[in-house]
MDAnalysis code that builds the backbone (N, CA, C; Angstrom):
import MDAnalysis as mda
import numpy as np

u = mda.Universe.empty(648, n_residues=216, atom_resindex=np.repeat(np.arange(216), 3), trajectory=True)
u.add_TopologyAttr("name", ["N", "CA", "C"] * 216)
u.add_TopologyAttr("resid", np.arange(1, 217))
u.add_TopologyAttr("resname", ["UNK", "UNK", "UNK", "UNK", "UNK", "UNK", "UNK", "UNK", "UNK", "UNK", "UNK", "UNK", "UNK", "UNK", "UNK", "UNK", "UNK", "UNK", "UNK", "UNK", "UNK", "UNK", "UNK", "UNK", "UNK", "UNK", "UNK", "UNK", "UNK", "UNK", "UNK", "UNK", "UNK", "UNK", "UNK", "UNK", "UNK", "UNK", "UNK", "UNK", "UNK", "UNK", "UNK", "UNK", "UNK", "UNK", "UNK", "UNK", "UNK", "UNK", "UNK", "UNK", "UNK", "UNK", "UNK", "UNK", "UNK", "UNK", "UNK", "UNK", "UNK", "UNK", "UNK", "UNK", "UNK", "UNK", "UNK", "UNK", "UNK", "UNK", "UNK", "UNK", "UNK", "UNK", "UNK", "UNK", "UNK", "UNK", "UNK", "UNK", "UNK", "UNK", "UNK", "UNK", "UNK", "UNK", "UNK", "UNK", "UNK", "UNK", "UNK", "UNK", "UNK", "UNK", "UNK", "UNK", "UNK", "UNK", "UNK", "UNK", "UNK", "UNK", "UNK", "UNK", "UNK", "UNK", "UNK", "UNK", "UNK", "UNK", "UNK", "UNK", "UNK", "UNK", "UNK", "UNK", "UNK", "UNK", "UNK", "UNK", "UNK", "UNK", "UNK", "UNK", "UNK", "UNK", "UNK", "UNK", "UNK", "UNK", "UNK", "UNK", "UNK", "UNK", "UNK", "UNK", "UNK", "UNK", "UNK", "UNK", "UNK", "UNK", "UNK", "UNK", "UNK", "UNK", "UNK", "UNK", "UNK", "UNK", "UNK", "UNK", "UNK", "UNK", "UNK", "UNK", "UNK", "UNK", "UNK", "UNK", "UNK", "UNK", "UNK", "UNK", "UNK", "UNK", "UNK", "UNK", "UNK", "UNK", "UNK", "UNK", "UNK", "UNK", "UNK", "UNK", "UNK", "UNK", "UNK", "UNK", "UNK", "UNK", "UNK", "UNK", "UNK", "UNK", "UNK", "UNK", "UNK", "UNK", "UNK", "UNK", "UNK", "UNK", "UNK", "UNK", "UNK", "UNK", "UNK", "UNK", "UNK", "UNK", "UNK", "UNK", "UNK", "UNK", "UNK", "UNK", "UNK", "UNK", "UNK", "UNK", "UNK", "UNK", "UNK", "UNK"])
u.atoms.positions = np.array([
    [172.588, -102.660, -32.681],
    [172.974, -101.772, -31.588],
    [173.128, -102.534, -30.277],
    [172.687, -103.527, -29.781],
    [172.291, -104.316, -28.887],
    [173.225, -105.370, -28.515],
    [173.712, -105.738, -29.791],
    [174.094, -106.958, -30.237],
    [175.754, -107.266, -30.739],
    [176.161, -106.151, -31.526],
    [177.387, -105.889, -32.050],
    [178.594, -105.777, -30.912],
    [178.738, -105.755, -29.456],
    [179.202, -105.862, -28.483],
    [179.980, -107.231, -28.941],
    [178.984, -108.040, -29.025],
    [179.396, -109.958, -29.348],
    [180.250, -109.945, -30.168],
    [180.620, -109.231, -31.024],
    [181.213, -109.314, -32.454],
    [182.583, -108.812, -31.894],
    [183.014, -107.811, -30.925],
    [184.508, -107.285, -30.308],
    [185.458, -108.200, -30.894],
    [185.986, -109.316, -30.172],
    [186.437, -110.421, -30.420],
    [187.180, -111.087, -31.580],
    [186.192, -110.626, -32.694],
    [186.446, -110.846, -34.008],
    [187.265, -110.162, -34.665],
    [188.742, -110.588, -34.717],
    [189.920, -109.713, -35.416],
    [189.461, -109.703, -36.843],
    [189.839, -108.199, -37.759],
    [189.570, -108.259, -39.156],
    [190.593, -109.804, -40.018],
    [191.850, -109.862, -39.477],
    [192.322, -110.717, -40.097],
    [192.041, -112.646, -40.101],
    [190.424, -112.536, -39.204],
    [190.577, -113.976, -39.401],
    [189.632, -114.020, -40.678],
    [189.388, -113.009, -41.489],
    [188.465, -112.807, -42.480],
    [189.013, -113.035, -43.740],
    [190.471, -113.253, -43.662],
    [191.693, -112.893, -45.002],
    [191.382, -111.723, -45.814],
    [191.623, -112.457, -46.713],
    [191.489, -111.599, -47.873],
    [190.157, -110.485, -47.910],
    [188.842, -110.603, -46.990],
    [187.924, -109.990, -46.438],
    [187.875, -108.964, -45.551],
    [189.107, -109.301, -44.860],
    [189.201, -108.195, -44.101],
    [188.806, -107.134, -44.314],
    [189.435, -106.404, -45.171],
    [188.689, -104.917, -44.860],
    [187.291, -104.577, -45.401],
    [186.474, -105.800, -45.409],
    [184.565, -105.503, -45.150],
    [184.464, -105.752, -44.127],
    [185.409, -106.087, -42.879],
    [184.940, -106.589, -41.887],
    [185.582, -105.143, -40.865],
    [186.149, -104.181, -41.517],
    [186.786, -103.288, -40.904],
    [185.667, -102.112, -41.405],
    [185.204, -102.125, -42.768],
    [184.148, -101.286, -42.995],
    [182.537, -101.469, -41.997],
    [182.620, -102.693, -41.630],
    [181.673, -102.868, -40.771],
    [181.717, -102.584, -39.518],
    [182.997, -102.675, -38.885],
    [182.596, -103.389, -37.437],
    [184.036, -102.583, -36.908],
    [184.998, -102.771, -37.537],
    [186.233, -102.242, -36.910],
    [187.038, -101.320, -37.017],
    [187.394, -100.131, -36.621],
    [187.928, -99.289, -37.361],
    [189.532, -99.459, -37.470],
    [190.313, -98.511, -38.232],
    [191.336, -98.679, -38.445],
    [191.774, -98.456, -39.600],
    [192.980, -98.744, -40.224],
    [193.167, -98.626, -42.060],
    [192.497, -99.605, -42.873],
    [191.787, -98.891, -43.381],
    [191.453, -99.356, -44.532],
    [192.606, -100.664, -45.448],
    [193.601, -100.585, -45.717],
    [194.276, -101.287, -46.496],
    [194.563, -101.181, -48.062],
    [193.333, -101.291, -48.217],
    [193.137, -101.459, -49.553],
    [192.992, -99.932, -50.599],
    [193.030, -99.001, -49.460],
    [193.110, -97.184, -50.006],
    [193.855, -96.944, -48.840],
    [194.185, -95.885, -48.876],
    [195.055, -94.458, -47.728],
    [194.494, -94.471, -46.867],
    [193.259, -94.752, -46.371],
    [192.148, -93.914, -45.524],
    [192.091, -94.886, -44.243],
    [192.219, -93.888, -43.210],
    [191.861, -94.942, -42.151],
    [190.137, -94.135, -41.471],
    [189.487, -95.811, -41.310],
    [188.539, -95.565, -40.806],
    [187.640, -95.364, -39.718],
    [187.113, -94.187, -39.382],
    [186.541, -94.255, -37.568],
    [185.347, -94.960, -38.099],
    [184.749, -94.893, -38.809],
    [183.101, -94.646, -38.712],
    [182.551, -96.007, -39.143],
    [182.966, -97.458, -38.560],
    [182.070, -98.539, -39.474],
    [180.644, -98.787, -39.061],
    [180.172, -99.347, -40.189],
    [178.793, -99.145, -40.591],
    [178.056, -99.657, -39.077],
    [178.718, -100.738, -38.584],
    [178.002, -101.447, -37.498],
    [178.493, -100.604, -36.376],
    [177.810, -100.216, -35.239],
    [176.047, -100.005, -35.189],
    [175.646, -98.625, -35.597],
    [176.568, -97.359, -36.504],
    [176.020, -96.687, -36.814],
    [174.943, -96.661, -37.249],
    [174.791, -97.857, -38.772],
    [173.098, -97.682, -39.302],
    [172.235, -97.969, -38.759],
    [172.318, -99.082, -37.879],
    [171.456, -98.869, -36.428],
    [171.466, -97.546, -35.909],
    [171.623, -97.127, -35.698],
    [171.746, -96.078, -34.833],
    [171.044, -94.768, -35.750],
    [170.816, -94.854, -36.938],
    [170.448, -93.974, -38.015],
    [169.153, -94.249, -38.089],
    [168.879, -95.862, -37.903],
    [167.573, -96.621, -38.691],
    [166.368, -96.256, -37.278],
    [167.070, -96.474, -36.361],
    [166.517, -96.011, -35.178],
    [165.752, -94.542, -34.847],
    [166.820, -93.842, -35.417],
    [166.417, -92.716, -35.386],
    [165.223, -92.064, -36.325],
    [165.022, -92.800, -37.442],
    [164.292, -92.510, -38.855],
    [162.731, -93.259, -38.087],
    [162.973, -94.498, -37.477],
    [161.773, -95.083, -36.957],
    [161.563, -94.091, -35.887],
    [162.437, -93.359, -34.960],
    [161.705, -92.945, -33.532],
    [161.177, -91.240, -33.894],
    [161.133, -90.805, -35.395],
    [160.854, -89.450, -35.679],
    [159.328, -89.384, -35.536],
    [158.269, -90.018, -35.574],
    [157.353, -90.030, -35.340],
    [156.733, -89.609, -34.295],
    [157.477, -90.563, -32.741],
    [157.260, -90.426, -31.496],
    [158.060, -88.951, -31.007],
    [159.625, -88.835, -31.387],
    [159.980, -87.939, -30.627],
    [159.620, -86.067, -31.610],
    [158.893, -86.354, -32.783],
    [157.793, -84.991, -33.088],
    [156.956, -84.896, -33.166],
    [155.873, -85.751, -32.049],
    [154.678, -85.992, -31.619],
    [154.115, -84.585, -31.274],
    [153.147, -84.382, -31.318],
    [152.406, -83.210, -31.002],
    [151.532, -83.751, -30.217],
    [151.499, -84.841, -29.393],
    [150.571, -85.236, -28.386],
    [151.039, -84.776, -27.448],
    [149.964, -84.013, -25.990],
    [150.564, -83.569, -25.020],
    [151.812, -84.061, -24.470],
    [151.359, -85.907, -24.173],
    [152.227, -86.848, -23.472],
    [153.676, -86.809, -23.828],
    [154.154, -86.436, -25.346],
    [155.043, -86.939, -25.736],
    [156.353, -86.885, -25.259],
    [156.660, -85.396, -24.309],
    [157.562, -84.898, -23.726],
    [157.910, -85.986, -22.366],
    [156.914, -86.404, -22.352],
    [156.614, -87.076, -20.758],
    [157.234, -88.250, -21.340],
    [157.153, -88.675, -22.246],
    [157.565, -90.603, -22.885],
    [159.187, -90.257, -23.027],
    [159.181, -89.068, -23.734],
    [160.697, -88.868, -24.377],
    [161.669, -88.643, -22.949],
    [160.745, -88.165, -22.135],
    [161.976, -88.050, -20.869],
    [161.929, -89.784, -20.128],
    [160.749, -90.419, -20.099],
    [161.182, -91.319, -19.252],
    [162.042, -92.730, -20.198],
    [162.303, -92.548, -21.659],
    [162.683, -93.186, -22.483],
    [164.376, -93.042, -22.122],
    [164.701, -91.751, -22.132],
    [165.824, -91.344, -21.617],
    [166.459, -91.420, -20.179],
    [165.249, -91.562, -19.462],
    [166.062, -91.781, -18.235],
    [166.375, -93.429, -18.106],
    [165.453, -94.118, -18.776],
    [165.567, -95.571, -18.714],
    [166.924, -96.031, -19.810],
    [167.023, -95.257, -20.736],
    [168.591, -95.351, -21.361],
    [169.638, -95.308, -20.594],
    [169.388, -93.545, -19.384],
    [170.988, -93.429, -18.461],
    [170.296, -94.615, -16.950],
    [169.552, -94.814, -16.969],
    [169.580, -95.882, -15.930],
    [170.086, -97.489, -16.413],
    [169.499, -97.359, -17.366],
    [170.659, -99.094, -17.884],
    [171.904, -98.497, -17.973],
    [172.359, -97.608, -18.738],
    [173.914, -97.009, -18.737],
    [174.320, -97.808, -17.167],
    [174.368, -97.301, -16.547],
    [174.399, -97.281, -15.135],
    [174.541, -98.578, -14.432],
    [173.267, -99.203, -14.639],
    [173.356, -100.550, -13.863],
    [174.484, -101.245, -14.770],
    [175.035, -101.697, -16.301],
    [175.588, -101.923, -16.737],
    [176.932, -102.029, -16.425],
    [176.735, -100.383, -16.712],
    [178.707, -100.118, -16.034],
    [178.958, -100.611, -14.647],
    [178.068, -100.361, -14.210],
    [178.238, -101.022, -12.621],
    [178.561, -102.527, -12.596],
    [177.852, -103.292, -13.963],
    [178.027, -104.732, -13.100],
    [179.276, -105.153, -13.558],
    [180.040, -104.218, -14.473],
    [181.002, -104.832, -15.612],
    [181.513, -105.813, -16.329],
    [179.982, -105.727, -16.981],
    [179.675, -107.306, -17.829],
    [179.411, -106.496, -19.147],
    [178.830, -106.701, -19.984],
    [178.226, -107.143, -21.595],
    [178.353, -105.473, -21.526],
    [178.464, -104.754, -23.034],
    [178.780, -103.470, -23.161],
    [179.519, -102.309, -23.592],
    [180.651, -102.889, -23.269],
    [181.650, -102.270, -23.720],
    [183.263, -102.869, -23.831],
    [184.121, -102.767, -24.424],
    [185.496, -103.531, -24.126],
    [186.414, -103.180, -23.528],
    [185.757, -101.715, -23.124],
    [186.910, -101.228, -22.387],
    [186.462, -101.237, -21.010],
    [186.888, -102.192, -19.726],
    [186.532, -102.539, -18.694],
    [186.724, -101.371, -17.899],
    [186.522, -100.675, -16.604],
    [186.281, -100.101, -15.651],
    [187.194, -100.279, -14.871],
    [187.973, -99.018, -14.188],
    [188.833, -99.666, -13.119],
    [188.272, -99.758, -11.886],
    [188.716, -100.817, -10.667],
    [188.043, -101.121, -9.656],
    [188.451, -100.308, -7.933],
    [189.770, -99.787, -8.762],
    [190.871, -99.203, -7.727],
    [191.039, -98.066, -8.021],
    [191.251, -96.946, -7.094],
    [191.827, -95.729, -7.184],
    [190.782, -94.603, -6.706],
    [191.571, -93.108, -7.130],
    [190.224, -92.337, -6.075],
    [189.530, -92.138, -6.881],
    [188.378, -91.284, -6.597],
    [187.337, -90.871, -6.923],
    [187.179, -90.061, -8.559],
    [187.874, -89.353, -8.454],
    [188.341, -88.464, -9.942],
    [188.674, -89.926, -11.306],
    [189.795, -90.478, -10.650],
    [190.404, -91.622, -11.793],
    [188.824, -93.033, -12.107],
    [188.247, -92.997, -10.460],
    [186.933, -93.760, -10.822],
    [185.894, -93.477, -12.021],
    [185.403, -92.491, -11.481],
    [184.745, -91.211, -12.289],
    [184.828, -91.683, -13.675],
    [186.129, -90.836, -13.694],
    [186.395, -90.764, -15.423],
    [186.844, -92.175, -16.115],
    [186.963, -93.086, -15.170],
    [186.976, -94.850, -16.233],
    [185.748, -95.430, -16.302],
    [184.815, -94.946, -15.089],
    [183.619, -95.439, -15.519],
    [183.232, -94.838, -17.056],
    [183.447, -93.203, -17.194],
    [182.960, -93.050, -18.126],
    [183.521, -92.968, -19.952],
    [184.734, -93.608, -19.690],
    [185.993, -93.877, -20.506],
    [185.098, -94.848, -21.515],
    [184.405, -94.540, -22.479],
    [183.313, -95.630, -22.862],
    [184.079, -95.412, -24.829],
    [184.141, -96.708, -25.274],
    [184.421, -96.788, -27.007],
    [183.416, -96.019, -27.555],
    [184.006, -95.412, -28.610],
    [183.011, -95.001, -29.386],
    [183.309, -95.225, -30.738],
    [184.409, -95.572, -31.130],
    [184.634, -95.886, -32.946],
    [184.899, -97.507, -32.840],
    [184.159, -98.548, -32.674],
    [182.728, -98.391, -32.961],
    [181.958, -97.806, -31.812],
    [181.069, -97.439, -31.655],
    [180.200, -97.121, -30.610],
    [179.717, -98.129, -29.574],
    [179.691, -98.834, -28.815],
    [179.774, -99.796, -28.031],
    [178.303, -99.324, -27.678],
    [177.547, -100.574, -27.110],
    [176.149, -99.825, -26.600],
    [176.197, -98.967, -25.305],
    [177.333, -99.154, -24.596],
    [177.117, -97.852, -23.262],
    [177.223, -97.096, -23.892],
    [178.239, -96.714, -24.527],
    [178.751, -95.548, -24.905],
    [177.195, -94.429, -26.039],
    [176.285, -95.592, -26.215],
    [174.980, -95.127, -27.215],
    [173.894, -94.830, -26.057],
    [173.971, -95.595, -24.978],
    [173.183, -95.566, -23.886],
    [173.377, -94.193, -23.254],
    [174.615, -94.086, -23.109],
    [175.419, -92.632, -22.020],
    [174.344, -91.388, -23.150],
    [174.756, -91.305, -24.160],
    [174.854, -90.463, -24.997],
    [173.166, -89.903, -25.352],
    [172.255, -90.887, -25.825],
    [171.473, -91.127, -26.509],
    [170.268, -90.821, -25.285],
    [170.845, -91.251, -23.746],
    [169.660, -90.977, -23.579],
    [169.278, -90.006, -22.786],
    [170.559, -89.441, -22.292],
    [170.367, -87.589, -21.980],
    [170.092, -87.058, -23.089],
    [170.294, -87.306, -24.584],
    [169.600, -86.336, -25.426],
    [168.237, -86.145, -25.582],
    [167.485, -87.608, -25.506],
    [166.083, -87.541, -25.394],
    [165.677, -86.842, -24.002],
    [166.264, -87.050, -23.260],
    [165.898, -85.998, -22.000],
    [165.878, -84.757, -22.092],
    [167.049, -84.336, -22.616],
    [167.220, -83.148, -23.034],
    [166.425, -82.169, -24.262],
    [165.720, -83.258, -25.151],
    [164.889, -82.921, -26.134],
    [163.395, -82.651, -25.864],
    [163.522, -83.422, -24.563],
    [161.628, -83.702, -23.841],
    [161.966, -81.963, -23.046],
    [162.994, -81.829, -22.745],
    [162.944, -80.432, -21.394],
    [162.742, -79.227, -22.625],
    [163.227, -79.174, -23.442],
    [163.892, -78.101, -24.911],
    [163.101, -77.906, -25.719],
    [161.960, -79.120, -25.673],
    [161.603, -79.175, -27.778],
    [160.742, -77.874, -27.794],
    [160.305, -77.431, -26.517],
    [158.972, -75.897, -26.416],
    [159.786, -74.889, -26.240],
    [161.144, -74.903, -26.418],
    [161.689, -73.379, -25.842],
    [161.761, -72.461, -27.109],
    [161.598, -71.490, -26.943],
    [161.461, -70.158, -27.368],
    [162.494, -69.376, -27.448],
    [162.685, -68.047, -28.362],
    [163.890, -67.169, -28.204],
    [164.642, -66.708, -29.086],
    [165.764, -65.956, -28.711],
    [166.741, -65.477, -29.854],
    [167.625, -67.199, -29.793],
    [167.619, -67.247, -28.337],
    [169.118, -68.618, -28.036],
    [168.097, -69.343, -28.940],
    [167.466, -70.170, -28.087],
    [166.380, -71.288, -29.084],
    [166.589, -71.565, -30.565],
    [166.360, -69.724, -31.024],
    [165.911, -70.521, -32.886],
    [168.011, -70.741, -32.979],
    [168.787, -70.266, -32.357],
    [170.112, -70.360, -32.915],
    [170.350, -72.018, -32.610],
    [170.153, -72.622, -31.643],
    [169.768, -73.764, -31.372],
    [168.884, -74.935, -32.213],
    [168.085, -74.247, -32.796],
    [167.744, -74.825, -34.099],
    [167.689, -75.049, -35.313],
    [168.380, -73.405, -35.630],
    [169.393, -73.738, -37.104],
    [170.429, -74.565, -37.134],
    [171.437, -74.943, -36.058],
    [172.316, -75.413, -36.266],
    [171.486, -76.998, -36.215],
    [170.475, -77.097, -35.300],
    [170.291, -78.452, -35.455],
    [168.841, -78.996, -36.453],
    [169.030, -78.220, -37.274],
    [167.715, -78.750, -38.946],
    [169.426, -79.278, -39.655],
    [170.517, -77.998, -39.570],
    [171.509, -78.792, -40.355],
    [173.209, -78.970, -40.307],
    [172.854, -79.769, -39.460],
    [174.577, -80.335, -38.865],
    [175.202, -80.619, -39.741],
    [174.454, -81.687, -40.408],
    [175.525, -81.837, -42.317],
    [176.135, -80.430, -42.835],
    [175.165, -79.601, -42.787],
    [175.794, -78.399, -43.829],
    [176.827, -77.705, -42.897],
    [177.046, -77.484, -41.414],
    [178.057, -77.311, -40.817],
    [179.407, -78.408, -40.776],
    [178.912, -79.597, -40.887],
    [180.250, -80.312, -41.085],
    [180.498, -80.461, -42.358],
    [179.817, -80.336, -43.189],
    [180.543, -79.756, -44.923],
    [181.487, -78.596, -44.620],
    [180.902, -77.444, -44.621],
    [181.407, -76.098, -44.090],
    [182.911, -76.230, -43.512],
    [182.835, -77.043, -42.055],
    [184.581, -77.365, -41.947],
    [185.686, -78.055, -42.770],
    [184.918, -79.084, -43.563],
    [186.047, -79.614, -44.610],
    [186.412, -78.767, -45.492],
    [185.752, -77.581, -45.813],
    [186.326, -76.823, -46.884],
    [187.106, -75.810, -46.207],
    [186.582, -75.528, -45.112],
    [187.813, -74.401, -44.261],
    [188.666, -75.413, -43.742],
    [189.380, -76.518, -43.835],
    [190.537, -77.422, -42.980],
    [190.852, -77.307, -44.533],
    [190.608, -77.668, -45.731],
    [191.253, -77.483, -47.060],
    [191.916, -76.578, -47.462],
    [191.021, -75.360, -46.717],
    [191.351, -73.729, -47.545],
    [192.788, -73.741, -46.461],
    [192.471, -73.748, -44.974],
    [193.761, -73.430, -43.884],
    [194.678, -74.741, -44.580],
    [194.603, -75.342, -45.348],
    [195.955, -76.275, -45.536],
    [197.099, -75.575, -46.081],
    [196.381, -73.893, -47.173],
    [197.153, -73.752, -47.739],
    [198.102, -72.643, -46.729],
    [197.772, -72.337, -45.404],
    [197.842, -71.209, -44.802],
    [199.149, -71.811, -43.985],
    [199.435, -73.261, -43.494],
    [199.946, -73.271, -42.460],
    [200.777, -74.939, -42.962],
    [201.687, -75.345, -42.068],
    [202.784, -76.536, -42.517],
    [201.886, -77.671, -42.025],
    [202.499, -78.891, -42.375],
    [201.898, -79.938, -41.720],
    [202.296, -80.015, -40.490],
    [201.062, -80.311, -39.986],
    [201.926, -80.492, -38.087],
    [201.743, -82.209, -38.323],
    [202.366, -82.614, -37.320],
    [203.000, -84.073, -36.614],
    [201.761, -84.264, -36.208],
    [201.462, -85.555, -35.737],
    [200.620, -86.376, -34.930],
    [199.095, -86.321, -35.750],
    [198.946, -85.824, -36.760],
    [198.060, -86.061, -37.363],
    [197.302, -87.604, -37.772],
    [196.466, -87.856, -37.390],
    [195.662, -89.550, -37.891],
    [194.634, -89.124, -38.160],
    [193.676, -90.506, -38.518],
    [192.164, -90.445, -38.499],
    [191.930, -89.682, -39.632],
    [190.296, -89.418, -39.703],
    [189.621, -88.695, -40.833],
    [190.653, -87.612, -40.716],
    [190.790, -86.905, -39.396],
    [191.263, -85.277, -39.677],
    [192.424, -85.746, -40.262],
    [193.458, -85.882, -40.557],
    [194.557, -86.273, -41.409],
    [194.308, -86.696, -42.789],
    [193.373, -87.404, -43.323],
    [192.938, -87.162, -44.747],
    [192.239, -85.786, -45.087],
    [191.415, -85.426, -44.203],
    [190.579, -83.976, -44.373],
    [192.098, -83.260, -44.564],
    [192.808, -82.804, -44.101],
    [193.754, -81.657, -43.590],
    [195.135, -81.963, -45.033],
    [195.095, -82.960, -45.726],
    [195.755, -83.249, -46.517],
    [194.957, -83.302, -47.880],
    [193.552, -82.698, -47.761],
    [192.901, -83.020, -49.043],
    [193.291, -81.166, -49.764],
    [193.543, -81.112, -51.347],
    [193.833, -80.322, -51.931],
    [192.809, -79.096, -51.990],
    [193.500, -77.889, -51.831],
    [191.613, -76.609, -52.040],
    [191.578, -76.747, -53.277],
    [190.545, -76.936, -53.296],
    [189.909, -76.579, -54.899],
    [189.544, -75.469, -55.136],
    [189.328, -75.298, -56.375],
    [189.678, -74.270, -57.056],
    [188.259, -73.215, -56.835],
    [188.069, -71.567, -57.037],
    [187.210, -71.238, -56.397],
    [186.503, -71.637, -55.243],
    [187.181, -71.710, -54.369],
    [186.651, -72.539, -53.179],
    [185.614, -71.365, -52.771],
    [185.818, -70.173, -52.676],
    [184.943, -69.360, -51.889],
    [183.342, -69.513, -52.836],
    [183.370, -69.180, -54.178],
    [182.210, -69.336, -54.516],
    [181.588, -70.823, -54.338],
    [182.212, -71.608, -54.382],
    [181.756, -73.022, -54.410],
    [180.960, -73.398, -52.948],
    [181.559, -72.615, -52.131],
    [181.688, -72.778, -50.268],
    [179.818, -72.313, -50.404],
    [180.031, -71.086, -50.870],
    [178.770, -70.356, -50.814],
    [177.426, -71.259, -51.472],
    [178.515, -71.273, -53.404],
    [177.012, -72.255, -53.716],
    [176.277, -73.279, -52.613],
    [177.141, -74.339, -52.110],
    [176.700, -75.545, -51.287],
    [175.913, -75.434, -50.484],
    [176.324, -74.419, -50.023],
    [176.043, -73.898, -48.580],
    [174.134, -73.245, -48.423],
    [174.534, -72.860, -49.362],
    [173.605, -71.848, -50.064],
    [171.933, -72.813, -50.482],
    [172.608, -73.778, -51.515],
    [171.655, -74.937, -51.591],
    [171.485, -75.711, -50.766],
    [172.338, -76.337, -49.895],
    [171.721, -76.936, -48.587],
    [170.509, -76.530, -47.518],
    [171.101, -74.642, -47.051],
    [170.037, -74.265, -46.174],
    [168.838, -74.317, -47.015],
    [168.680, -73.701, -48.494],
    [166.998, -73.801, -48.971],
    [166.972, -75.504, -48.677],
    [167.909, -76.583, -49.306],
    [167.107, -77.735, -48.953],
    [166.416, -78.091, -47.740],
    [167.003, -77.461, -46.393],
    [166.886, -77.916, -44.701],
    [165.403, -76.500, -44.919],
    [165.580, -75.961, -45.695],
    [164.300, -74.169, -45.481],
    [165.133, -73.724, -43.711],
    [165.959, -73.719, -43.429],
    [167.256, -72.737, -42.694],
    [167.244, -71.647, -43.951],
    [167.120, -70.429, -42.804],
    [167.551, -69.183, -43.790],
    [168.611, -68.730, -42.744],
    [170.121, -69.182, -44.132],
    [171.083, -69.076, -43.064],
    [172.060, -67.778, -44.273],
    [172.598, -66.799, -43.909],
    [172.661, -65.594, -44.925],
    [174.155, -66.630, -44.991],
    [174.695, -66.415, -46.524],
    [175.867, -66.825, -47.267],
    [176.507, -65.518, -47.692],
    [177.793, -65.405, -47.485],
    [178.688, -64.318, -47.937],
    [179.304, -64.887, -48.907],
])
């Protein structure tokens, strides 16, 4: 996560015939070797996963303090964000503009990579959430628990859309400008009983997450 910044530089093709492990890792783009073009390489996502699996301990602490660590963890994330972008050095590849007004400033400071994820762009992101998790993790409510079904299981909501972008394939023409995952998603075939199938998944996921989420 830290580190993979260094690696920018490195075109897939000085890899040859390797290339596309070096595109599954580090760079996105087509694949080559299948149809598929790729946002998501491994580097620094599994960082970014492995991180998260190590910091479950601290950030579902039941120690008074913990709210107190998780916010100042986060503010020390958007405060490096910050000094970073400011010095416009190590970080990101997409540089900052130095000229123009305020609005065009603004939004290039925050113009940050994310396929791969560059470390500002993990910094920006990552550490208003822990802030946001230290202010939230005690709230209460009708909003609250809806706030927390969706987040025990985000997987089973982004399952959920690939089968409705399958089912609407059959509803509507191909539009133009299609790339990326959504362009393989939006071109993948419905399968067959999709509605019961939608339900089974769906169905077995929330008991796996224990979400009691009602299936039609």
């Amino acid at each position: 996560m830290l580190g993979h910044n260094r690696l920018d530089g490195i075109a897939p093709e000085a890899f040859g015939a390797l290339a596309p492990l070096w595109r599954v890792l580090h760079v996105s783009g087509p694949l080559e070797i299948v149809p598929v073009y790729l946002l998501y390489p491994l580097v620094p996502w599994a960082g970014v996963m492995a991180l998260g699996y190590a910091a479950g301990p601290a950030v579902f602490s039941q120690h008074p303090g913990a709210p107190r660590r998780l916010a100042w963890v986060g503010a020390i994330l958007v405060i490096g964000f910050v000094a970073l972008r400011a010095l416009g050095g190590y970080g990101d590849p997409s540089p900052r503009l130095d000229d123009g007004n305020a609005a065009l400033l603004g939004m290039s400071f925050l113009n940050l990579t994310k396929y791969p994820p560059s470390l500002l762009f993990l910094l920006m992101t990552l550490g208003p959430a822990l802030a946001a998790l230290a202010l939230l993790r005690r709230a209460k409510g009708p909003v609250a628990g809806v706030f927390v079904t969706f987040g025990r299981v985000p997987f089973l909501f982004y399952v959920a859309h690939i089968y409705g972008r399958a089912r609407a394939r059959g509803r509507r023409r191909r539009r133009p400008g299609l790339s990326g995952v959504g362009h393989v998603q939006h071109h993948l075939p419905a399968p067959r009983g999709l509605r019961a199938r939608v339900a089974g998944d769906l169905s077995r996921m929330a008991r796996c997450r224990g979400a009691a989420l009602p299936v039609r």
